[in-house]
ZAMARGU-4260 file (C-alpha; in steps of 0.2 Angstrom, whole numbers, plus 5000, padded with zeros to 4 digits):
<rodrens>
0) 5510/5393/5530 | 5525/5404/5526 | 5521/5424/5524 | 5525/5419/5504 | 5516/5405/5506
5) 5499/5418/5511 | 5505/5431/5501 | 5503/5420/5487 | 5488/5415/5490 | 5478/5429/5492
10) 5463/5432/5480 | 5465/5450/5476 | 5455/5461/5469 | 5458/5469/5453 | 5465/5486/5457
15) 5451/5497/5450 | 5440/5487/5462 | 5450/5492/5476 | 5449/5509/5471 | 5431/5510/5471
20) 5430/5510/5490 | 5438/5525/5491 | 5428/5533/5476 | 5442/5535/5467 | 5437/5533/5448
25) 5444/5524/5436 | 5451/5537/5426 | 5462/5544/5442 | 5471/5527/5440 | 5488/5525/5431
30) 5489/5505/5431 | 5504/5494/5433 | 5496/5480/5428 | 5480/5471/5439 | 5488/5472/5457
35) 5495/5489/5458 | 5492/5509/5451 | 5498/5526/5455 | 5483/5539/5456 | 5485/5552/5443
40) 5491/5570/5449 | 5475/5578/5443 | 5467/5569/5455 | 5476/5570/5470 | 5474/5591/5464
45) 5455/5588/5462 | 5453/5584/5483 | 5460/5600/5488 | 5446/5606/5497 | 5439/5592/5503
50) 5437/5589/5524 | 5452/5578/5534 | 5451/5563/5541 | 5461/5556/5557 | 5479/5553/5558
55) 5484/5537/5569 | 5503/5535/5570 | 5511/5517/5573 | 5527/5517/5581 | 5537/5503/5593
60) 5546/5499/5605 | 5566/5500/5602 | 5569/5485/5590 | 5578/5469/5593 | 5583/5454/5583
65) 5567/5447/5593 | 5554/5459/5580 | 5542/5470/5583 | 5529/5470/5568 | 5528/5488/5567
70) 5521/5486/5546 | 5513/5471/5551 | 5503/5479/5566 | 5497/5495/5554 | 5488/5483/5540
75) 5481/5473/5554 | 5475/5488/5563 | 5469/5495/5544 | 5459/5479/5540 | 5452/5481/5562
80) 5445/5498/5559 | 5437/5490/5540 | 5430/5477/5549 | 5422/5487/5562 | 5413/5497/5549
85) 5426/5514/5549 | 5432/5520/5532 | 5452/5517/5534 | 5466/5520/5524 | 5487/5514/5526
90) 5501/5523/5523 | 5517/5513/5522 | 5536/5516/5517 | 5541/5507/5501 | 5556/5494/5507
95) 5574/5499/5500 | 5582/5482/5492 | 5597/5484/5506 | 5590/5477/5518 | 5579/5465/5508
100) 5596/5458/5503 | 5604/5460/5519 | 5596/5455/5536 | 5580/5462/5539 | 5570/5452/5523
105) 5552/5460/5515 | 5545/5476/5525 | 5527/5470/5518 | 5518/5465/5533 | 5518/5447/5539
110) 5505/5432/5541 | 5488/5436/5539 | 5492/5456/5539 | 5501/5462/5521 | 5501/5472/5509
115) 5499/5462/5492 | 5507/5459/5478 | 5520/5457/5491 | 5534/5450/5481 | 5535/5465/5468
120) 5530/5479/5483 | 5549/5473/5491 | 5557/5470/5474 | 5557/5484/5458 | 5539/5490/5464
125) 5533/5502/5453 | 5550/5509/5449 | 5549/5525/5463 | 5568/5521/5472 | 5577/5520/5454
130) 5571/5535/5449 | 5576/5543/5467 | 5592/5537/5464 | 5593/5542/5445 | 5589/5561/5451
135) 5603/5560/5463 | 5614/5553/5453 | 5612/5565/5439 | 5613/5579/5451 | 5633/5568/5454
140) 5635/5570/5435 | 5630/5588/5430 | 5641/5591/5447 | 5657/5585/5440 | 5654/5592/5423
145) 5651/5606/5428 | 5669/5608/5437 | 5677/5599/5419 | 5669/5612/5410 | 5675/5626/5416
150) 5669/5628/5434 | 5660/5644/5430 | 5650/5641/5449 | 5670/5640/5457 | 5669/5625/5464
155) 5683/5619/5478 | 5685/5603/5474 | 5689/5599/5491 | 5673/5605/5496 | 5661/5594/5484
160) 5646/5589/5497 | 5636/5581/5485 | 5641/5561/5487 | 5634/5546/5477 | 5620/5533/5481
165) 5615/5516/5475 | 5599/5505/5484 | 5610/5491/5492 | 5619/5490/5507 | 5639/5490/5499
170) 5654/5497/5513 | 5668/5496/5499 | 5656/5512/5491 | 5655/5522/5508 | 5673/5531/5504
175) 5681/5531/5487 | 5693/5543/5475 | 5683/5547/5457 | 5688/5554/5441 | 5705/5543/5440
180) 5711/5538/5422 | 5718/5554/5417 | 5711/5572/5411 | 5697/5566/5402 | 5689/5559/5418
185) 5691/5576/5426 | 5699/5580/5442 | 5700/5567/5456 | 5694/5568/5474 | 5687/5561/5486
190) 5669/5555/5486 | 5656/5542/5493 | 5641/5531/5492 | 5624/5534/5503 | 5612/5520/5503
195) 5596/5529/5492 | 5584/5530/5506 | 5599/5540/5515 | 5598/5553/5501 | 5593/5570/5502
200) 5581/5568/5488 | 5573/5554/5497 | 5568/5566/5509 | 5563/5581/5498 | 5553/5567/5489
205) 5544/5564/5503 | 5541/5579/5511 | 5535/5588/5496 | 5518/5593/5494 | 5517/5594/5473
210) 5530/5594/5461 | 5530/5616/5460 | 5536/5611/5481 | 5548/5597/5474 | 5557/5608/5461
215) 5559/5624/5472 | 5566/5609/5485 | 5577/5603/5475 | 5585/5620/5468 | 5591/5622/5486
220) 5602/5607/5489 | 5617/5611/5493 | 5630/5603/5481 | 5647/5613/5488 | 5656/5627/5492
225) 5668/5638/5485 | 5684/5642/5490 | 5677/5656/5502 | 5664/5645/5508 | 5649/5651/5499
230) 5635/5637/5496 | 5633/5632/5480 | 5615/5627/5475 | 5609/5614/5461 | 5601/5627/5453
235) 5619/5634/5448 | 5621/5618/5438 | 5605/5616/5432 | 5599/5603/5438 | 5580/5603/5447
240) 5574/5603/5430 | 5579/5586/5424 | 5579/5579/5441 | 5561/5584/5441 | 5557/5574/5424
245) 5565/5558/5430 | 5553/5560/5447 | 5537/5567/5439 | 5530/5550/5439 | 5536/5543/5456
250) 5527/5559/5462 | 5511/5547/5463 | 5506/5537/5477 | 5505/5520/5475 | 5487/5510/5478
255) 5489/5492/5481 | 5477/5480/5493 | 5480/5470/5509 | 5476/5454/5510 | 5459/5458/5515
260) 5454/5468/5500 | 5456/5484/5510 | 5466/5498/5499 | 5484/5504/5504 | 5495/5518/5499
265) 5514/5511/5498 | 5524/5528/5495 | 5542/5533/5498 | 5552/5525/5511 | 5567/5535/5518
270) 5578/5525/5533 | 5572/5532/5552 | 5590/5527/5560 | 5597/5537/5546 | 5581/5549/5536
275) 5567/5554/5542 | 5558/5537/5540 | 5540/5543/5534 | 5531/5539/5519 | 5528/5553/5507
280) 5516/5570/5513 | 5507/5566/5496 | 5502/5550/5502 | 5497/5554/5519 | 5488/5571/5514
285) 5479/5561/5499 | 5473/5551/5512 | 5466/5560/5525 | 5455/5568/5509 | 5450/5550/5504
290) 5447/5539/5522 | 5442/5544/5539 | 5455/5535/5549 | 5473/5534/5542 | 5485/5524/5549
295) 5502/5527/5544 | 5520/5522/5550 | 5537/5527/5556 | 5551/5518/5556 | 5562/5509/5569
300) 5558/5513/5588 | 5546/5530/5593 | 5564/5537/5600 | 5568/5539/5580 | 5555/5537/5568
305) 5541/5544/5579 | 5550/5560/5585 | 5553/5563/5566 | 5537/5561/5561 | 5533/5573/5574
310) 5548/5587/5572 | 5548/5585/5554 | 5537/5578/5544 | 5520/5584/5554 | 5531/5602/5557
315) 5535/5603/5539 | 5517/5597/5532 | 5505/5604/5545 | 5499/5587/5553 | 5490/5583/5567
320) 5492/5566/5574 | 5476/5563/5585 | 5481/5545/5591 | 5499/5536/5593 | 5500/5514/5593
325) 5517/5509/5601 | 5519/5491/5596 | 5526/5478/5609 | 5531/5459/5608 | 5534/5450/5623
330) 5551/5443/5615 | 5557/5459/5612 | 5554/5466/5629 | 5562/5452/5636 | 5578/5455/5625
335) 5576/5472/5634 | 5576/5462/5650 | 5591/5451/5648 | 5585/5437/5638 | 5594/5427/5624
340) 5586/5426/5610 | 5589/5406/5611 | 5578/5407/5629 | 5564/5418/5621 | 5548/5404/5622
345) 5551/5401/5643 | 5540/5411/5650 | 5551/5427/5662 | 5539/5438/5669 | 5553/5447/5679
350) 5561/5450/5662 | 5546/5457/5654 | 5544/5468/5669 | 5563/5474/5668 | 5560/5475/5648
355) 5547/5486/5650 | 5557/5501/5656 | 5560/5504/5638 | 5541/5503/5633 | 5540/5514/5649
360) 5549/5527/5640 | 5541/5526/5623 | 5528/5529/5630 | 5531/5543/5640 | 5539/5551/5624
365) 5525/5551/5615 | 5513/5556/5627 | 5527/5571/5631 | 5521/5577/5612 | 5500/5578/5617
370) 5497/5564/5607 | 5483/5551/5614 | 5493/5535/5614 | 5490/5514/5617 | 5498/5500/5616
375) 5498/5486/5604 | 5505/5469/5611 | 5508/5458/5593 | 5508/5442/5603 | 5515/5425/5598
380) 5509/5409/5603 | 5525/5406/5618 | 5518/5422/5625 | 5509/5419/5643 | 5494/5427/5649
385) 5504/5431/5666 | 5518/5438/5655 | 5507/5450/5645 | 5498/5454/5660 | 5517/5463/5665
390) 5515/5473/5650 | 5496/5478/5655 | 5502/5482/5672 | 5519/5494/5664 | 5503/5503/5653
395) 5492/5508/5665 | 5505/5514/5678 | 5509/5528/5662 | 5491/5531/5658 | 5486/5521/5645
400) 5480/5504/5638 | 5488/5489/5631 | 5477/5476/5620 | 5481/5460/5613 | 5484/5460/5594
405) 5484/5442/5586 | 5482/5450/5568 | 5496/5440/5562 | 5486/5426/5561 | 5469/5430/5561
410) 5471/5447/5551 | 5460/5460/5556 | 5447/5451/5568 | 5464/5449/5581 | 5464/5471/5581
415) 5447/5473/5581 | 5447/5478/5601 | 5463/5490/5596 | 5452/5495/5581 | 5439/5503/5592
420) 5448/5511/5606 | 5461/5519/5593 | 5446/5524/5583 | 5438/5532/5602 | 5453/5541/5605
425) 5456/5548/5586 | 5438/5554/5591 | 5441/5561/5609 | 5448/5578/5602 | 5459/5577/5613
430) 5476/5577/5606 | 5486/5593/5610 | 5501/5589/5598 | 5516/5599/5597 | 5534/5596/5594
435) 5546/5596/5607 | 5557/5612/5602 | 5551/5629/5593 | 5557/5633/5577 | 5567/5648/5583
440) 5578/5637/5597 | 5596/5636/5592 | 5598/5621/5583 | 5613/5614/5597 | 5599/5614/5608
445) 5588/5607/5598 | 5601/5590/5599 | 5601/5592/5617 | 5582/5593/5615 | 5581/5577/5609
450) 5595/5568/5617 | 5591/5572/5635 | 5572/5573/5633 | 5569/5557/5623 | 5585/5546/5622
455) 5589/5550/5642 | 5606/5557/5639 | 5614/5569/5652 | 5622/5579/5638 | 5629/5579/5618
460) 5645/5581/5613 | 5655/5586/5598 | 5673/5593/5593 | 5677/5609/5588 | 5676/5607/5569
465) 5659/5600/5570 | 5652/5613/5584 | 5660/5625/5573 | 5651/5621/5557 | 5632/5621/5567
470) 5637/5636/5574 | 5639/5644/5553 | 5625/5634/5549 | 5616/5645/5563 | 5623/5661/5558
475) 5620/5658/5540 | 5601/5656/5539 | 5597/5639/5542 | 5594/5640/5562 | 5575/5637/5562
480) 5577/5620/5554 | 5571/5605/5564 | 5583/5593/5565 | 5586/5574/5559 | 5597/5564/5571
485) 5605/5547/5565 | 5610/5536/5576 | 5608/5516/5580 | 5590/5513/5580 | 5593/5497/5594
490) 5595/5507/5608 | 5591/5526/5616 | 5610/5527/5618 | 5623/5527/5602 | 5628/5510/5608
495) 5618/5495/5602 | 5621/5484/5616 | 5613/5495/5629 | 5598/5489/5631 | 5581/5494/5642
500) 5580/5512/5645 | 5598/5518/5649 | 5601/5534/5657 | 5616/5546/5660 | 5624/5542/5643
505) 5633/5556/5633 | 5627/5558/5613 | 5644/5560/5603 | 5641/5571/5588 | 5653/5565/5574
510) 5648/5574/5559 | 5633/5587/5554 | 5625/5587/5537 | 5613/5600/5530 | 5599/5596/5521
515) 5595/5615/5514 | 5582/5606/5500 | 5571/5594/5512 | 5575/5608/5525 | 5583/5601/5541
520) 5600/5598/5546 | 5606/5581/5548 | 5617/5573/5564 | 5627/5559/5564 | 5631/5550/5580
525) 5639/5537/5586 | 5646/5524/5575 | 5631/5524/5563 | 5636/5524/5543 | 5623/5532/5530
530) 5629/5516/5518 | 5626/5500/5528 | 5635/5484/5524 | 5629/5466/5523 | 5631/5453/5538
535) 5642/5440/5538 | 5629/5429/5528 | 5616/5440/5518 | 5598/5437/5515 | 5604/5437/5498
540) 5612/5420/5498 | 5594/5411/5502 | 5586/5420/5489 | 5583/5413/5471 | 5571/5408/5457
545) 5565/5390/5461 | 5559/5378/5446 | 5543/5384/5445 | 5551/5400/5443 | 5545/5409/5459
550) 5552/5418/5471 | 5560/5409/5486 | 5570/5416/5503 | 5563/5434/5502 | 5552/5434/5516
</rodrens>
């Protein structure tokens, strides 16, 4: 069967039931009808206090067109932990509609390993991104009526920071004039459209640890300057307050089930090629209070997502990974390797070994932050023993562990030799984590951190304008943030087609963003947008309502 086929034909439990096994009482639960419910805030409050469980990260290999599984691999390693007897918990990313209607389909798991009810976890959900992007865009609003009215903050309307968002992939929006029409409108200039997992509210959503933290977050943005280049803050329009209303709810993690009637968090869902690309610190801190083994995930390859979660989200919440998973597919290391995808079902052993460079330094990258790490090989039926025995072989020669994972289609019994050595070295103690750069290093260094210590660049490179406005940013105060590279997520370098594990590549800074409200500073590179754009033939042209009125050509 189909992923939609399985997703739809899954007995679930009724969402209260769910709950149960985390002692979680009816009362806490804010229902969205039988399949899904937000936990109350009084609840979440009510755990303070309470001990920590372990925090397993799930990361991968650099992606290719080939897949990965990285969702799929975290439910199946959530219901493999279960189904040896550990209390477990999954923290997912809610998926943004862009990419659901573009090329990458559902973000809900696959085969025998989702998160159910699938169809409305990667359609309207519980409601979280539209309120996202109503806070952004009333931020937009009081912004531009603010300047019509008088402009008592002084505004330059040349230096209006504070772009536009929407949740679907749409270039004609990346750069646009507003406020045409005449004086009524206001004054036009130039603006622009970020996808909403892209927005700075995203992130401050995410990385907030209670609405007080989301409201003194959000006064900090960083809508514009002045004429003498002093910041203006969201405060000076008023506008944490409202935005705080339209988000109050969406605050709440969301409880939903995977197909195995184990209970997951979906929560928040920012981009890792272009974000910071973690679920919420609610959700994850929630939790570690409830389970004793939470698994969580970070988007695209460890080179992004991963060395987010470590630099920013576990820097900025005070988590402590005690085991890594790197996910692995031998299709994709063969892509690495040379392969078409047309020739990815004959077996290539020399391919997987020359793919593995890449795994080779994941791995290493991970390790480099003291975290206990393994690997997970999601493995398809073309794959060979001899083939996967080239992955084993790039594992060991780094220090650790690769294990088949045939969850896909045999849910959690095909993780449940993964399930016990990630529960054993969660257990070990003996993670040492840190993140790669101090707070107090400058923050160019900190890109030349992260370009020649995890993506294997000999050096980073900007023009005068943009090394110019890091060095202000520096001299104004905001030096200690960590710092949130974007850049194509299919390779180390800022070029998708190098594949493997390229070395010696330069990282070209085109532009720097700062993020004063979610509290990093944001670097563009490479050829990367913060509004993607549809391919040439868009998921959304398979996708419709069939005449029995379901769902068809989302997954």
């Amino acid at each position: 069967m189909s992923d939609i086929e399985i997703a739809r034909a899954a007995s679930m439990q009724p969402i209260s039931e769910v709950a149960e096994k985390l002692a979680i009482p009816s009362d806490a639960l804010e229902p969205y009808g039988n399949s899904k419910a937000k936990l109350s805030q009084e609840f979440i409050k009510s755990l303070e206090g309470r001990p920590e469980g372990k925090l397993i990260l799930v990361t991968a290999i650099t992606p290719t067109p080939a897949g990965e599984g990285k969702t799929t691999t975290s439910v199946g390693l959530h219901d493999g932990l279960s189904r040896i007897g550990k209390k477990s918990l999954v923290c997912l990313r809610e998926p943004s509609l862009g990419p659901c209607f573009g090329m990458k389909g559902g973000a809900a798991g696959g085969g025998y390993a989702q998160v159910v009810p699938m169809e409305e976890i990667n359609l309207h959900f519980t409601g979280d991104f539209h309120a996202i992007g109503a806070a952004h865009n009333l931020l937009s609003a009081l912004v531009d009526n603010h300047i019509y009215w008088g402009n008592e903050a002084g505004f330059d309307s040349r230096r209006v920071v504070w772009r536009r968002v929407v949740d679907m992939n749409d270039r004609a929006l990346r750069s646009i004039v507003n406020s045409l029409g005449g004086v009524a409108n206001g004054y036009p200039r130039e603006d622009g459209f970020d996808i909403t997992v892209a927005s700075e509210v995203m992130a401050i959503f995410c990385l907030s640890r209670d609405l007080d933290d989301l409201q003194e977050r959000l006064s900090k943005i960083i809508v514009g300057y002045t004429r003498d280049r002093k910041p203006i803050r969201a405060q000076q329009v008023k506008g944490p307050g409202p935005m705080a209303v339209l988000l109050k709810d969406a605050m709440a993690p969301n409880l939903v089930q995977t197909l195995e009637n184990n209970p997951a968090f979906i929560h928040g869902g920012p981009f890792a090629n272009i974000a910071h690309g973690c679920n919420s610190v609610i959700a994850t801190k929630a939790a570690l209070k409830l389970a004793d083994y939470v698994v969580t995930e970070a988007g695209f390859g460890a080179d992004l997502g991963a060395e987010k979660f470590f630099d920013i989200k576990c820097r900025s919440a005070g988590l402590k990974p005690d085991a890594a998973v790197i996910v692995a597919t031998i299709r994709a290391l063969k892509m690495h390797g040379g392969v078409s995808k047309d020739n990815l079902n004959s077996e290539n052993v020399e391919a997987v070994k020359k793919g593995c460079s890449n795994l080779a330094r994941h791995i290493r990258n991970v390790k480099s932050f003291g975290v206990p790490t393994v690997v997970a090989i999601n493995r398809f039926v073309a794959d060979t023993d001899a083939e996967v025995a080239a992955v084993r072989e790039t594992a060991a020669d780094y220090g650790t562990e690769a294990f088949e994972c045939t969850h896909w289609s045999n849910g959690g019994a095909g993780t449940e030799q993964l399930a016990v050595h990630v529960a054993d070295l969660a257990d070990s103690g003996n993670s040492q984590f840190a993140p790669i750069y101090d707070d107090d290093m400058p923050l160019w260094d900190k890109i030349k951190t992260v370009a020649t210590r995890i993506y294997g660049a000999d050096d980073v490179i900007a023009d005068k304008k943009v090394r110019s406005q890091i060095s202000e940013y520096q001299e104004n105060g905001f030096g200690h943030f960590p710092i949130c590279i974007a850049k194509t997520q299919y390779s180390f370098s800022t070029d998708p087609n190098l594949k493997g594990a390229p070395s010696g590549h330069v990282l070209p800074v085109r532009e720097v963003r700062l993020s004063a409200g979610a509290g990093f500073m944001v670097v563009i590179c490479g050829e990367i947008m913060t509004m993607p754009g549809l391919p040439r033939v868009p998921a959304a042209n398979s996708i419709l309502i069939n005449d029995s009125g379901e769902v068809e050509g989302l997954f």
